[in-house]
N, C-alpha and C positions, 0 to 999 in steps of 0.2 A: 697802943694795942697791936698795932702790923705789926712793930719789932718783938713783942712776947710772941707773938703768932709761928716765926720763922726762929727764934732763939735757938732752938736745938736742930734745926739744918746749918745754923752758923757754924755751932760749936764743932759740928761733924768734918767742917771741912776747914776750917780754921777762919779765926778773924783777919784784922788786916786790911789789906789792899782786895779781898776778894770781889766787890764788885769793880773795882775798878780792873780788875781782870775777864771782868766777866762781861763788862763792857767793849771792851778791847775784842774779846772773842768774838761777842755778838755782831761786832760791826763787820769784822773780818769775813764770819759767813754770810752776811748780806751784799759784802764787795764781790765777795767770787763767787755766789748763787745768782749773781745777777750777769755778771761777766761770763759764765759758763753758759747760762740758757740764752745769750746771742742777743741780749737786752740792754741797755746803758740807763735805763732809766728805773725807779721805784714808786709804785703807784699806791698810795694809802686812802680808805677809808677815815677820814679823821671826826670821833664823833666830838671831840675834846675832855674825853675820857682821861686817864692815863697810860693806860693801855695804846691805846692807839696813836698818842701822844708820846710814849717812849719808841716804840715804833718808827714814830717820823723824826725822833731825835736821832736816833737808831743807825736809820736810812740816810739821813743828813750826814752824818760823820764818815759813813759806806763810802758815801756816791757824792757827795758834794751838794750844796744845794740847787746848783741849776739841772741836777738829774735827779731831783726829786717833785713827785705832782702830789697834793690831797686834795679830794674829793668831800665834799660836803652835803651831806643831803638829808635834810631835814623833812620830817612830815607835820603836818599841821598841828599833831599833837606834840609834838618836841617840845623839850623846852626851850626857849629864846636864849638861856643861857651857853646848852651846849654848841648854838651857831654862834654864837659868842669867844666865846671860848676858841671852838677850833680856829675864826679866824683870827685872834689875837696869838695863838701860837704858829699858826703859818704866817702871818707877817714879823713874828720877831724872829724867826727864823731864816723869812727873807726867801721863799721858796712858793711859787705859784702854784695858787690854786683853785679848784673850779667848784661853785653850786652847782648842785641839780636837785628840785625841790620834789620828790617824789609823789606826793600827795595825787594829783590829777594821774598818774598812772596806778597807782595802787586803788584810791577811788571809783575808778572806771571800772576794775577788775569786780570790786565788791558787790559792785550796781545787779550781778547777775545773785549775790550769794549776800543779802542785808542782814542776815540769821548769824554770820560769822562770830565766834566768837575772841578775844582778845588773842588766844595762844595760835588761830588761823592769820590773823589780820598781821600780828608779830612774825610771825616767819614769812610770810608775804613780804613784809616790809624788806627781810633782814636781804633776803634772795634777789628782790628789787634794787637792792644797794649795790649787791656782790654782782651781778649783770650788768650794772654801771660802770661799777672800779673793772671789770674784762672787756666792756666797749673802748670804753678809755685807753688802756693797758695795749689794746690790738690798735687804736688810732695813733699812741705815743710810743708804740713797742716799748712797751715796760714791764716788767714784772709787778703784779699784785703778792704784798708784802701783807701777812698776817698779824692779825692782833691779839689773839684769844690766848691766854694763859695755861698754864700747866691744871690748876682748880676749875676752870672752868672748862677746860678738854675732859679732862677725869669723872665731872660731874654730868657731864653733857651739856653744861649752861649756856646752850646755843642751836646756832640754826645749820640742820644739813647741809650741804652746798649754798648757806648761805654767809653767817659772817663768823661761821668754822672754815670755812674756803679759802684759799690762797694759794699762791706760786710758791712761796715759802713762809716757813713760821719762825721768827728769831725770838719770838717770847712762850713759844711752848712747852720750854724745861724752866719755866721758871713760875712757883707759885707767885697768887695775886699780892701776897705779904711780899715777896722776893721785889717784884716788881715797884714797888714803892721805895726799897732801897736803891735799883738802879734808876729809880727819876733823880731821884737827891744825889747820886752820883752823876746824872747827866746834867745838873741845873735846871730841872724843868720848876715852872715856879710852882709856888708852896699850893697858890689856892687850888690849882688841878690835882696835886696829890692828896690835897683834903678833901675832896668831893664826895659825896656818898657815891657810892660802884652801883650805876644801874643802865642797863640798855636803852631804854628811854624809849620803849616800843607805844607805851603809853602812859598818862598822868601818873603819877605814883606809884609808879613799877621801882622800885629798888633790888637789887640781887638778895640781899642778905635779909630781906622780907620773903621775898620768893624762897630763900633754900632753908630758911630756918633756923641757920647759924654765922657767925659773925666768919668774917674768912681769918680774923687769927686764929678760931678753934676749929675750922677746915682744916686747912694748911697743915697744924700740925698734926692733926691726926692722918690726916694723906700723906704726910712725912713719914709717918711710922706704919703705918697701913702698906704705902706701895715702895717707899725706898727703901725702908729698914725689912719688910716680909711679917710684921708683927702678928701673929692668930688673936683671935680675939683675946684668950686668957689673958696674954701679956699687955694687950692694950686696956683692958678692964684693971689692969693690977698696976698699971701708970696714971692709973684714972679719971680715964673716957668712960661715958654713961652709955650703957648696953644700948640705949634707943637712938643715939647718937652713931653708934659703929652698925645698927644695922639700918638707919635712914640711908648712909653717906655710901656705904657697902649694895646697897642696893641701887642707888644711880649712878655707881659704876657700873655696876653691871650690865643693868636694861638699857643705857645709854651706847655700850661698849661698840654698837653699830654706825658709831659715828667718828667713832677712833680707824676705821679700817676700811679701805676701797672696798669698790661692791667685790662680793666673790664670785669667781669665775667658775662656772661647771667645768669639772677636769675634762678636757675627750682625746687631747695631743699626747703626746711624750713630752713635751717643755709647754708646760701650761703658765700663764704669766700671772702673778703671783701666789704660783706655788715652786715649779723649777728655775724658771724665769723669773728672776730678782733683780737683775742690776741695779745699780745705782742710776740716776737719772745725767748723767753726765757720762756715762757707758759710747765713746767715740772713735776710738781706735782702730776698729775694726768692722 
């Protein structure tokens, strides 16, 4: 099903060796985003997702494994399997890493607010996590390395400055379909790549419950929607269901505040992000 999903981004850019190019790429910009910002090391959230998990393969190949750290942190509602998981892929990897069980901090926060409901208690969580992985990151000087996908940036399927957050993203041009091809091009094993896709914020949270649609039939319609420039006409006439192009088309949108830094009230001549852009690596002068 993920390979129907991405079939026509393949076709667009040719088959082949493409992930194994793209691999290549990926790891490259996590060596010199890490070596520019004054860092030697890469600091991952690992839920044992695959996301987070290609990530720390990712990172691994970057930086070596003894300049790689993941973080583990599970809350009481987790499941047993994704601390599972993540440790069985930082030790075959051979790359240390640290628990921190969040639950007694998040708990204590709620004690003021017991009315919360899931979608409060969930981004508590995600923001608790990302405060970690930047305590961590500023005790190891590391760079915090992102996980969140191209679908799920697009969609908003995440938390503000929470585990949308990081120093850099090596997997945000790449749909969640895409990303299952670069596991199987990095070796990760098969049972992480089979996993159902879900944040694990609480019991029987699944993504593709929560958004309504399976991420092959995401994917490709966000292929043609935001890579190709499709209007709807032409996406209705390659046939996508009108309820579907304005579900997906509308969490773009409302979402779109989480794609973009706060914005700044103009009041200078060189306002920073709007005249003032540089690159973050901007040192010459």
């Amino acid at each position: 099903q993920a390979e129907d999903g991405i079939r026509d981004v393949e076709r667009s850019r040719g088959l082949g060796d493409v992930y194994k190019r793209q691999v290549e790429t990926l790891s490259q910009f996590i060596s010199d985003c890490v070596s520019k910002s004054g860092c030697k090391k890469g600091i991952i959230g690992l839920s044992g997702g695959v996301d987070s998990t290609v990530s720390t393969y990712l990172s691994v190949k970057a930086l070596g494994k003894e300049n790689v750290i993941t973080v583990i942190m599970p809350y009481k509602t987790s499941s047993p399997d994704s601390e599972i998981d993540a440790v069985k892929i930082s030790e075959l990897l051979g790359i240390k890493y640290i628990k921190v069980d969040i639950t007694p901090m998040v708990d204590e926060y709620f004690k003021l607010f017991p009315d919360a409901d899931n979608n409060r208690r969930g981004n508590k969580m995600a923001r608790e996590r990302m405060s970690i992985l930047y305590d961590i990151s500023a005790k190891e000087r590391g760079l915090v390395i992102g996980t969140s996908n191209k679908s799920e940036i697009l969609l908003g399927y995440g938390t503000i400055f929470g585990d949308l957050a990081c120093g850099i993203n090596p997997l945000g041009d790449l749909y969640k379909t895409q990303i299952y091809q670069i596991a199987r091009e990095l070796n990760v094993p098969e049972e992480i790549i089979c996993k159902k896709p879900t944040a694990d914020l609480w019991l029987g949270q699944y993504d593709e419950d929560e958004i309504g649609f399976r991420y092959s039939e995401i994917d490709r319609l966000l292929y043609y929607m935001v890579d190709k420039k499709y209007d709807e006409k032409k996406l209705l006439e390659i046939g996508f269901k009108k309820k579907m192009i304005d579900e997906i088309k509308s969490r773009i949108k409302k979402n779109h505040f989480k794609r973009i830094p706060p914005l700044i009230a103009k009041i200078s001549e060189r306002t920073i992000g709007h005249e003032f852009k540089y690159i973050w690596d901007w040192s010459s002068t």
